[in-house]
PDB file of N, CA, C and O in Angstrom:
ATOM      1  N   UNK A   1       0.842  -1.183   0.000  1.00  0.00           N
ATOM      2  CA  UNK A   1       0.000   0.000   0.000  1.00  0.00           C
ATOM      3  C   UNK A   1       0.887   1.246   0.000  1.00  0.00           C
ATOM      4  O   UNK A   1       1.703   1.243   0.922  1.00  0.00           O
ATOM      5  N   UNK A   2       0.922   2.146  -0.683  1.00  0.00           N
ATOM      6  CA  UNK A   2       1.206   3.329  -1.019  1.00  0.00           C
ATOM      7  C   UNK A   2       0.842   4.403  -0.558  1.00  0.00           C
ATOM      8  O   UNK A   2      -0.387   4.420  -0.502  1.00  0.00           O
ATOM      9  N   UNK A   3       1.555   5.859   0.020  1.00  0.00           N
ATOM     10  CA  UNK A   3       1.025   6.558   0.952  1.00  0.00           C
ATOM     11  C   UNK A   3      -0.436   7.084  -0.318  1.00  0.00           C
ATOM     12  O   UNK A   3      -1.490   7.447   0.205  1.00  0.00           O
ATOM     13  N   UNK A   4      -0.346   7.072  -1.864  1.00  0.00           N
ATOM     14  CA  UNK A   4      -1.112   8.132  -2.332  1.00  0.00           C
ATOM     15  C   UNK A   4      -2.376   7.132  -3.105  1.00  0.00           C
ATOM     16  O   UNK A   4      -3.058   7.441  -4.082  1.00  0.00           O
ATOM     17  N   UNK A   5      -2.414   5.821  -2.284  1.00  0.00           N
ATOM     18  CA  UNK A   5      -3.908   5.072  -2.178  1.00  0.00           C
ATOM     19  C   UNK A   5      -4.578   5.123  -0.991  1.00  0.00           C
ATOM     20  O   UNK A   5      -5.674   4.569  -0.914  1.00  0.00           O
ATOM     21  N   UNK A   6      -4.008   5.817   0.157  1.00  0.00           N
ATOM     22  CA  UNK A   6      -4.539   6.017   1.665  1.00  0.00           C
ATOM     23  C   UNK A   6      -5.811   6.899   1.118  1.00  0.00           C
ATOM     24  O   UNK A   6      -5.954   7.599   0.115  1.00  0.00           O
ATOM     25  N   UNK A   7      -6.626   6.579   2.157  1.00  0.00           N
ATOM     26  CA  UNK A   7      -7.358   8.129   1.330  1.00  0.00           C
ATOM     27  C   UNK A   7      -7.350   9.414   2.447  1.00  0.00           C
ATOM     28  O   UNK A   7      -7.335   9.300   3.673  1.00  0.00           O
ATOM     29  N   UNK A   8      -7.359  10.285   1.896  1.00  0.00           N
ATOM     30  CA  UNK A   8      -7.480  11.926   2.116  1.00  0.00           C
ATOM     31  C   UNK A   8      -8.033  11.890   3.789  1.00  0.00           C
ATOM     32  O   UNK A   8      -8.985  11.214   4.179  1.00  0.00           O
ATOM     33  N   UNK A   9      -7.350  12.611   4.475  1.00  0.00           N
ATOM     34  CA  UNK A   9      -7.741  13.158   5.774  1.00  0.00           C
ATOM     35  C   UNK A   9      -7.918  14.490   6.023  1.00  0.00           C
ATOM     36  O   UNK A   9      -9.039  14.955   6.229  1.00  0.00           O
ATOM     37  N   UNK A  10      -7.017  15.087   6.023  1.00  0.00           N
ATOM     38  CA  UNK A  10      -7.194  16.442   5.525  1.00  0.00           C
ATOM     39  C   UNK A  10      -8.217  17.437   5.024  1.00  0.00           C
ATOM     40  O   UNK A  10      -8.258  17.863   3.870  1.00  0.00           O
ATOM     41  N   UNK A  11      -8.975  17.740   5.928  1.00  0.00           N
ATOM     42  CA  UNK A  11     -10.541  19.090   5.518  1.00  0.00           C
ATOM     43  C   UNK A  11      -9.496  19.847   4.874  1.00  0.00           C
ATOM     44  O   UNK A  11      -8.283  19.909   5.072  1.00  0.00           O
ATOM     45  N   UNK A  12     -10.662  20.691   3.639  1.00  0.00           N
ATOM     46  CA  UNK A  12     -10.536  21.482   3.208  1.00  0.00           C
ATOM     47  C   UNK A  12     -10.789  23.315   4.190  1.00  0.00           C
ATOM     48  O   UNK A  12     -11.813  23.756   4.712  1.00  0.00           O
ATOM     49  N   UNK A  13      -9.649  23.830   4.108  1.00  0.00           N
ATOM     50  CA  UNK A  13     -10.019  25.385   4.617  1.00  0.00           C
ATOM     51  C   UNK A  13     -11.981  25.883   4.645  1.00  0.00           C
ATOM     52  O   UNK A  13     -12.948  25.739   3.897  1.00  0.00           O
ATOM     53  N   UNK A  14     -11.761  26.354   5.669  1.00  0.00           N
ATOM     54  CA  UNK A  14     -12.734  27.008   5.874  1.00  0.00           C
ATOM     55  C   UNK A  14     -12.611  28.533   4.833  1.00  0.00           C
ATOM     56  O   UNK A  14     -11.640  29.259   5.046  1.00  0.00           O
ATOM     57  N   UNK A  15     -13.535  28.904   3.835  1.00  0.00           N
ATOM     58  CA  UNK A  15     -13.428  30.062   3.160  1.00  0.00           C
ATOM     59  C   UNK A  15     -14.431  30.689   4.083  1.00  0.00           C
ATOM     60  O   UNK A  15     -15.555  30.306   4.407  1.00  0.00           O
ATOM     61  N   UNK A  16     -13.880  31.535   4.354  1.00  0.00           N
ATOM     62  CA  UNK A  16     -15.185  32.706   5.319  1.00  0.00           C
ATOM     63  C   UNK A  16     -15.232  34.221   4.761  1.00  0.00           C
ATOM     64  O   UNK A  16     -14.267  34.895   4.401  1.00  0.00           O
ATOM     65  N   UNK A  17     -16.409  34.540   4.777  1.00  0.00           N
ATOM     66  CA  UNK A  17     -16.452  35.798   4.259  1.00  0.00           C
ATOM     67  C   UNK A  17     -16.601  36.057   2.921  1.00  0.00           C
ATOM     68  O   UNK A  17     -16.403  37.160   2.412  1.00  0.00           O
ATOM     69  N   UNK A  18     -17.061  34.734   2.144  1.00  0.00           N
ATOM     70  CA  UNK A  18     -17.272  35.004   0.565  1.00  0.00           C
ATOM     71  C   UNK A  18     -18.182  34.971  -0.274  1.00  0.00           C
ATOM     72  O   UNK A  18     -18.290  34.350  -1.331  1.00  0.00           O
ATOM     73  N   UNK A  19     -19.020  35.869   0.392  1.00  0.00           N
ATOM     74  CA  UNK A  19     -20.452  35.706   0.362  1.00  0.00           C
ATOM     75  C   UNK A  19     -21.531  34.991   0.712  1.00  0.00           C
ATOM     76  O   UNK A  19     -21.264  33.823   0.995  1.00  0.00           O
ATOM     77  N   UNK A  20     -22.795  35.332   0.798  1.00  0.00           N
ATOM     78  CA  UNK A  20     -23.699  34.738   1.732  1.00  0.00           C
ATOM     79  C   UNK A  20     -24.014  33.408   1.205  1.00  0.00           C
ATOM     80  O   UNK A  20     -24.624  32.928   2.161  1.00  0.00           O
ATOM     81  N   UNK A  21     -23.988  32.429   0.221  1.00  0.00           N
ATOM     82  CA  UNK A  21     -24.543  31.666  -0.847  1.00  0.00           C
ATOM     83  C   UNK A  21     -23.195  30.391  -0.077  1.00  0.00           C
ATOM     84  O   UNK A  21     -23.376  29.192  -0.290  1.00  0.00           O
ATOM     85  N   UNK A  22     -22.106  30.794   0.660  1.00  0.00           N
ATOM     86  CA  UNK A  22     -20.971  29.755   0.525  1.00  0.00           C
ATOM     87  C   UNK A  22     -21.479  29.324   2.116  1.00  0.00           C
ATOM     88  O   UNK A  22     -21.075  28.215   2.465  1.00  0.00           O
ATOM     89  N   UNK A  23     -22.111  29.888   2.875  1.00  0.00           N
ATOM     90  CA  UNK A  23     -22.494  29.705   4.206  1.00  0.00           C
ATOM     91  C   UNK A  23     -21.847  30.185   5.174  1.00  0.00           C
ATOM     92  O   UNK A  23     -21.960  29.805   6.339  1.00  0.00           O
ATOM     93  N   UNK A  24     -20.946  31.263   4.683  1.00  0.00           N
ATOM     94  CA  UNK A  24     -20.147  31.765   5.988  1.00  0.00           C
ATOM     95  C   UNK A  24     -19.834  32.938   5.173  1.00  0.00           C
ATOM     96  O   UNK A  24     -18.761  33.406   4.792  1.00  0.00           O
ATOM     97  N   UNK A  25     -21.242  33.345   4.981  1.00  0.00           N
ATOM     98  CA  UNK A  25     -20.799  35.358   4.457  1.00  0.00           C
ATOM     99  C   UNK A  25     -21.406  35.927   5.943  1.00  0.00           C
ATOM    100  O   UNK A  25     -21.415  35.461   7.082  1.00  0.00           O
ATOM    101  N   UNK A  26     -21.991  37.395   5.219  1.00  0.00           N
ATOM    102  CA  UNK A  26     -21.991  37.949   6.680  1.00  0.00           C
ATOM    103  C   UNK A  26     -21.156  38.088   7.499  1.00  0.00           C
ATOM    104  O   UNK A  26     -19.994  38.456   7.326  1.00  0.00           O
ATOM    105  N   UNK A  27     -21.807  37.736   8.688  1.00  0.00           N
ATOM    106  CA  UNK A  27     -20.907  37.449   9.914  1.00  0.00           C
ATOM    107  C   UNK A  27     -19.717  36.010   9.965  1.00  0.00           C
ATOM    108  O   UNK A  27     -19.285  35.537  11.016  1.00  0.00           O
ATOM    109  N   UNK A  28     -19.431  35.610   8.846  1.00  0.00           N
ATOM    110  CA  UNK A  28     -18.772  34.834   8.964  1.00  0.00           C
ATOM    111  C   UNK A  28     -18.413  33.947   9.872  1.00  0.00           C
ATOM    112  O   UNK A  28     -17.212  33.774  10.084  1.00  0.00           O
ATOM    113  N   UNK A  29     -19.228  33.338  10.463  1.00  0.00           N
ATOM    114  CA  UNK A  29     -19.507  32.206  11.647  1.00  0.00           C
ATOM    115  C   UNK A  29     -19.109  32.927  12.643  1.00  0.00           C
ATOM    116  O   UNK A  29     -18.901  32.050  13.481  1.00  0.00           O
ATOM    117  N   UNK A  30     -18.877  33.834  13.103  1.00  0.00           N
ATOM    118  CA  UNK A  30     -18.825  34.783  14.342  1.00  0.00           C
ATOM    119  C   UNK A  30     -19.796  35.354  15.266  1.00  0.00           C
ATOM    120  O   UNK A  30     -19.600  35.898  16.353  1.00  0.00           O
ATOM    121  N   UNK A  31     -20.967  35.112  14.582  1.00  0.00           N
ATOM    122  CA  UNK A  31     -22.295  35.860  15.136  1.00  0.00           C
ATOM    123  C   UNK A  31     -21.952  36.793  15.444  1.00  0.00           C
ATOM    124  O   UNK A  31     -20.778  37.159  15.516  1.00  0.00           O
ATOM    125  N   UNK A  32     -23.589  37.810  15.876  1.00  0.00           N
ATOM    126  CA  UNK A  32     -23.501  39.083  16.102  1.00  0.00           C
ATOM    127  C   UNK A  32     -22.627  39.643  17.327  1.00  0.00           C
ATOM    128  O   UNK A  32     -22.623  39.011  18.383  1.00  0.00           O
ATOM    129  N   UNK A  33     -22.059  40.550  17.220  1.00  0.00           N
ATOM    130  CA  UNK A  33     -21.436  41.906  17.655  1.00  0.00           C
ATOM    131  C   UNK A  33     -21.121  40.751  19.227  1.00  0.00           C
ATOM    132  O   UNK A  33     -21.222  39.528  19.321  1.00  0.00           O
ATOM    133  N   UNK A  34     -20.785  41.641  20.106  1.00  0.00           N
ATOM    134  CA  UNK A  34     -19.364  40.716  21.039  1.00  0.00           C
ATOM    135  C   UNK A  34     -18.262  41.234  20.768  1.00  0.00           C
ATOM    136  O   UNK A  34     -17.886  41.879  19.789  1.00  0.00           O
ATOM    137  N   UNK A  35     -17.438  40.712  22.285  1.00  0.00           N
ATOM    138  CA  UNK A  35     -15.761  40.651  21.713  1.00  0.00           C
ATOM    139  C   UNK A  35     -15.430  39.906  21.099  1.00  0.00           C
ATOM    140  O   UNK A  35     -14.463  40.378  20.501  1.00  0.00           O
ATOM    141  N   UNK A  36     -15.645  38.622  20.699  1.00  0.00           N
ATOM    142  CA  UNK A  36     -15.357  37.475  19.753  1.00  0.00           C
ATOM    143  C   UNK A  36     -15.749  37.681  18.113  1.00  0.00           C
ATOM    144  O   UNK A  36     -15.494  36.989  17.128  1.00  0.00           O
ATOM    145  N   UNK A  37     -16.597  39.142  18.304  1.00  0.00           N
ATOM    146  CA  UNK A  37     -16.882  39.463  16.656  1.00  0.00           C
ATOM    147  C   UNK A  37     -15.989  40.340  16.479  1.00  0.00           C
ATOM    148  O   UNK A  37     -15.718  40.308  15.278  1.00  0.00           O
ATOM    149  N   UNK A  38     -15.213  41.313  17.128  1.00  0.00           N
ATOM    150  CA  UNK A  38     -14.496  41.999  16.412  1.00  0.00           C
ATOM    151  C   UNK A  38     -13.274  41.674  15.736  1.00  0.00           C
ATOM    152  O   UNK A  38     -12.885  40.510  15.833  1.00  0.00           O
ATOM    153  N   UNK A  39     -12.651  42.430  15.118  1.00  0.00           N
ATOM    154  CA  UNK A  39     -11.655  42.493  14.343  1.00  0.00           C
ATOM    155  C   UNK A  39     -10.206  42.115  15.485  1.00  0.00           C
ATOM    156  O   UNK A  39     -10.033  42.681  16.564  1.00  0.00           O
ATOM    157  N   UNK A  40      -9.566  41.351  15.069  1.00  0.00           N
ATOM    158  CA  UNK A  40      -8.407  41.572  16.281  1.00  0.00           C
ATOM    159  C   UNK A  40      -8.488  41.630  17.695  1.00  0.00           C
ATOM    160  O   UNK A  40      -7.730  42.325  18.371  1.00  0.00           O
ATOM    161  N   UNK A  41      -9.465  40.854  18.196  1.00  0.00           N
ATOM    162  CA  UNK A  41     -10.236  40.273  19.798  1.00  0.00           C
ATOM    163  C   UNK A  41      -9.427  40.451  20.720  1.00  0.00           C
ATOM    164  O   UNK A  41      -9.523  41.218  21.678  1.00  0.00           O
ATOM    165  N   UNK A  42      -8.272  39.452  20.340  1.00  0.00           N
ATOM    166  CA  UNK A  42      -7.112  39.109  21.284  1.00  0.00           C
ATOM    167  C   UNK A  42      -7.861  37.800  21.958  1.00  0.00           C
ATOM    168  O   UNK A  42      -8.345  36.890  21.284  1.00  0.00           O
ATOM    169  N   UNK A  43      -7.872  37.843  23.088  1.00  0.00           N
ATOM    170  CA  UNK A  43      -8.019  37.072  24.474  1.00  0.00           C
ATOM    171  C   UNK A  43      -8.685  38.077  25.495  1.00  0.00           C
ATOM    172  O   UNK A  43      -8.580  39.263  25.807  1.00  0.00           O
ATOM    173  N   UNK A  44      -9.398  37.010  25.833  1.00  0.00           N
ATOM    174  CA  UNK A  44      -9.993  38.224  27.255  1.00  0.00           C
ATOM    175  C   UNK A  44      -9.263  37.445  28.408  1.00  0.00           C
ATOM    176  O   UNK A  44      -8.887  36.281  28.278  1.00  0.00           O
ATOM    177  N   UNK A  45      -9.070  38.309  29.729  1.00  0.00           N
ATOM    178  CA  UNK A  45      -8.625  38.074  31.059  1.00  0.00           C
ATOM    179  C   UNK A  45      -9.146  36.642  31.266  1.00  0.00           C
ATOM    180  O   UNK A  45     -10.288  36.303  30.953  1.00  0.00           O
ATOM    181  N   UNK A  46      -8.139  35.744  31.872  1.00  0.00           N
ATOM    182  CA  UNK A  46      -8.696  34.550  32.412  1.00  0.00           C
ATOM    183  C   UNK A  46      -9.757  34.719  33.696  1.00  0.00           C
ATOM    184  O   UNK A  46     -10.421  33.827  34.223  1.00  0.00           O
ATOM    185  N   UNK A  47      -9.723  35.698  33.930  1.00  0.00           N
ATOM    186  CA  UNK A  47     -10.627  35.907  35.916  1.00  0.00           C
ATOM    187  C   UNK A  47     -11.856  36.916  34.955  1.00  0.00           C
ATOM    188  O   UNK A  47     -12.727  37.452  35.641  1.00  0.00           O
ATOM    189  N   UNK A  48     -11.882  37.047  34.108  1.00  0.00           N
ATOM    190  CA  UNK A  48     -13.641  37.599  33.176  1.00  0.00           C
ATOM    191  C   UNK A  48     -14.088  36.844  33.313  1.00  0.00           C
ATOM    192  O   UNK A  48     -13.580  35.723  33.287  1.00  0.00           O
ATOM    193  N   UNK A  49     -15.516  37.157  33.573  1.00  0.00           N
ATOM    194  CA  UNK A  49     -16.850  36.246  33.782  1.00  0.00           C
ATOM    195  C   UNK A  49     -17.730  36.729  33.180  1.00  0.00           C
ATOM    196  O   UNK A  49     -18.730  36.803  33.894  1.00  0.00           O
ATOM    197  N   UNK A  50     -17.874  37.088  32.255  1.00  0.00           N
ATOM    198  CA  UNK A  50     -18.378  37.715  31.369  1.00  0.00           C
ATOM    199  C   UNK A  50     -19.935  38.436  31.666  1.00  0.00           C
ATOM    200  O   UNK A  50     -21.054  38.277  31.178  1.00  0.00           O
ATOM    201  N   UNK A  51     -19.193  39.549  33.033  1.00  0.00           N
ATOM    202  CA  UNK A  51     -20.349  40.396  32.984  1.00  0.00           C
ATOM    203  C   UNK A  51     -20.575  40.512  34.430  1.00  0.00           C
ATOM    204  O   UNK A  51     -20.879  41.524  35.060  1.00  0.00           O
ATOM    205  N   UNK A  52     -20.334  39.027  34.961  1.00  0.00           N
ATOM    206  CA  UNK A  52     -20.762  39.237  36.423  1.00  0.00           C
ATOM    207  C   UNK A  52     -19.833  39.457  37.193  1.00  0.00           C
ATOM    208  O   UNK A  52     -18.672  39.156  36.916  1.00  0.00           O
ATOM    209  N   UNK A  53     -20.267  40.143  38.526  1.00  0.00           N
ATOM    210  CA  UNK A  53     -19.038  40.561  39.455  1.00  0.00           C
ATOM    211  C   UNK A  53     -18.129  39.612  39.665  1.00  0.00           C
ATOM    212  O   UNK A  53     -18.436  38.515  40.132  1.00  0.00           O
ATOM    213  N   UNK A  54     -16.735  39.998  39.289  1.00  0.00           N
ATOM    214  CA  UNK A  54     -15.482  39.003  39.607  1.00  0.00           C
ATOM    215  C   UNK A  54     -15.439  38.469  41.017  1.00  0.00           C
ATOM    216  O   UNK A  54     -15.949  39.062  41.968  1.00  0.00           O
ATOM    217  N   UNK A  55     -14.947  37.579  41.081  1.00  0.00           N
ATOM    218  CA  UNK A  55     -14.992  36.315  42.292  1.00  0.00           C
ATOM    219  C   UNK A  55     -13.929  37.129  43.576  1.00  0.00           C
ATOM    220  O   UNK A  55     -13.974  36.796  44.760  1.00  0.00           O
ATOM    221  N   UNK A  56     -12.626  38.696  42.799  1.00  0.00           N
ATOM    222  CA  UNK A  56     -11.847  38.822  43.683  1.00  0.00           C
ATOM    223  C   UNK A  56     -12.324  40.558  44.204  1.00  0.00           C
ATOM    224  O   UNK A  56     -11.746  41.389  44.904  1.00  0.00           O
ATOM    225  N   UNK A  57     -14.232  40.569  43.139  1.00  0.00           N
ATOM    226  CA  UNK A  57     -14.219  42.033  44.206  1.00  0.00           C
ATOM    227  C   UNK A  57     -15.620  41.694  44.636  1.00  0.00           C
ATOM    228  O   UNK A  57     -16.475  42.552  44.857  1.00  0.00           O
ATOM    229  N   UNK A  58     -15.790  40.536  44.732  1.00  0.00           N
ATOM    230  CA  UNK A  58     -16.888  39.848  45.458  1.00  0.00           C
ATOM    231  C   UNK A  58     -17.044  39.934  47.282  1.00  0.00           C
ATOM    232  O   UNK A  58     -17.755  40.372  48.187  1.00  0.00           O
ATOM    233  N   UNK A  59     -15.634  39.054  46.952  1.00  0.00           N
ATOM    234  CA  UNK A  59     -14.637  38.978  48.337  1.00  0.00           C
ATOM    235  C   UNK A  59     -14.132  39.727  49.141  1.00  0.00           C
ATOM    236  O   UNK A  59     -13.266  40.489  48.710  1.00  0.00           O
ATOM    237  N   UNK A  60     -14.435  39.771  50.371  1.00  0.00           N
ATOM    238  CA  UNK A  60     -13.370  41.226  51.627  1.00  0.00           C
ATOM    239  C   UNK A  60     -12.017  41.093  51.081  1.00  0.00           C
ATOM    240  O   UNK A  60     -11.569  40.071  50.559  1.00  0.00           O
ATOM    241  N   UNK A  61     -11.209  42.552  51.290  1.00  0.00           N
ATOM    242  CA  UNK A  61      -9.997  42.154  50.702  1.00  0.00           C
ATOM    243  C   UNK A  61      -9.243  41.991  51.723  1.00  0.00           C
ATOM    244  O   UNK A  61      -8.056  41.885  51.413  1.00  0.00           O
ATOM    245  N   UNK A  62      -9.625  41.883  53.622  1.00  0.00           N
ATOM    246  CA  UNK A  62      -9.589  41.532  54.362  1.00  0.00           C
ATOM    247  C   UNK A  62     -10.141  40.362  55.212  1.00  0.00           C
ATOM    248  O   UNK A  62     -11.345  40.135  55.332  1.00  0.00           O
ATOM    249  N   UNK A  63      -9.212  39.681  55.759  1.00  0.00           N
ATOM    250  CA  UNK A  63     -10.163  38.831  57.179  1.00  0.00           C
ATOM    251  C   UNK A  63     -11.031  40.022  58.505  1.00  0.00           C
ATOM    252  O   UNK A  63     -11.087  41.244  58.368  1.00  0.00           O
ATOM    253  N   UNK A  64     -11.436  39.474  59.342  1.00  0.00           N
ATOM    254  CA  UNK A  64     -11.591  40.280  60.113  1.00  0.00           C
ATOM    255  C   UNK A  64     -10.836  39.694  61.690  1.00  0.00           C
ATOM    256  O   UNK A  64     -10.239  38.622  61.787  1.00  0.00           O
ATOM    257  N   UNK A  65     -11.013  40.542  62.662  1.00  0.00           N
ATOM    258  CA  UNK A  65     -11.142  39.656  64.348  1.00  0.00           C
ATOM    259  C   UNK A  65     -12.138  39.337  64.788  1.00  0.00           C
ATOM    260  O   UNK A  65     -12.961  40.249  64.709  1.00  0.00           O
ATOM    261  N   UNK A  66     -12.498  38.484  65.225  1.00  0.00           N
ATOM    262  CA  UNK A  66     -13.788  37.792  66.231  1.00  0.00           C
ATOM    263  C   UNK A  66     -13.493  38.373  67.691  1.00  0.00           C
ATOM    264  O   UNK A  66     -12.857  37.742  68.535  1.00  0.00           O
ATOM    265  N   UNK A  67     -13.847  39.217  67.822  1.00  0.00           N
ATOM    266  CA  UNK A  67     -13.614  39.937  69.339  1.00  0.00           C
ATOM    267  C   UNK A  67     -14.521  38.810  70.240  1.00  0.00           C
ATOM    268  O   UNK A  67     -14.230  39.024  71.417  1.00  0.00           O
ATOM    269  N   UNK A  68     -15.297  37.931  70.173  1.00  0.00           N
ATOM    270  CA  UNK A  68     -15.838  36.813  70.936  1.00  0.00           C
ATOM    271  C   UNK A  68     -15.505  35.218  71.079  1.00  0.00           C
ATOM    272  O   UNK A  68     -16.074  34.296  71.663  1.00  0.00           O
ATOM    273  N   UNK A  69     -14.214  35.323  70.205  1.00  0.00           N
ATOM    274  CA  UNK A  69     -13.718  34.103  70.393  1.00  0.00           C
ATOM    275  C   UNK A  69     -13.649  33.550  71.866  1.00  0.00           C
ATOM    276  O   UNK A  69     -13.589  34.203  72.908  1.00  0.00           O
ATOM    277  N   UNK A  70     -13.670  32.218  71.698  1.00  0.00           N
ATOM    278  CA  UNK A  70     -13.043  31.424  73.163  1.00  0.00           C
ATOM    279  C   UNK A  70     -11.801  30.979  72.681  1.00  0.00           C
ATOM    280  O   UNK A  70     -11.512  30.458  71.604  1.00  0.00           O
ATOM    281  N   UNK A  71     -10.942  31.343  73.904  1.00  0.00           N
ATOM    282  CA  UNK A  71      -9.661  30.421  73.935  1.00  0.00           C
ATOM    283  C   UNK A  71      -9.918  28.953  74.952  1.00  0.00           C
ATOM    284  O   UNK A  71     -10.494  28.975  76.039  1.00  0.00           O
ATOM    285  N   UNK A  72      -9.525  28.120  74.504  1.00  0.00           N
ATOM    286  CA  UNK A  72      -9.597  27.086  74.986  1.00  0.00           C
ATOM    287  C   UNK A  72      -8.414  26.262  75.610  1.00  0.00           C
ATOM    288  O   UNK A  72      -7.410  26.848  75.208  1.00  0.00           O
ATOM    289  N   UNK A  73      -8.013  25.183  76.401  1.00  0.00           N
ATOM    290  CA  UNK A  73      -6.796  24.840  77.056  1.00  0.00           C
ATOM    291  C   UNK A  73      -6.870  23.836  76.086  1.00  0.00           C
ATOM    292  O   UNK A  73      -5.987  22.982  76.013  1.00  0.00           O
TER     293      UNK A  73
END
């Protein structure tokens, strides 16, 4: 067997953006508006939650004292 009787694995490229008729005009599989639709996104912060209050200004940025503790022997 010969590598060029194997058959084909390899997808073809995604063409995006080449008009509406190829299935990825428009918005080009991006859907509407978002940071993931714009031009040059980047990455968002790993600690974004997209929208809701972050987990580190949720939190006291202090402990406190228990002025009623028991000490115990």
């Amino acid at each position: 067997m010969h590598l060029y009787e194997l058959p084909k694995i390899v997808q073809k490229a995604k063409r995006i953006g080449r008009g509406d008729a190829s299935g990825y005009g428009t918005t080009a599989g991006k859907g509407n508006k978002g940071e993931r639709a714009r031009s040059g996104h980047g990455h968002l912060p790993v600690y974004y939650e997209g929208g809701q209050t972050p987990i580190y200004r949720r939190l006291p940025k202090r402990g406190f004292k228990n002025n009623f503790k028991l000490e115990y022997d």
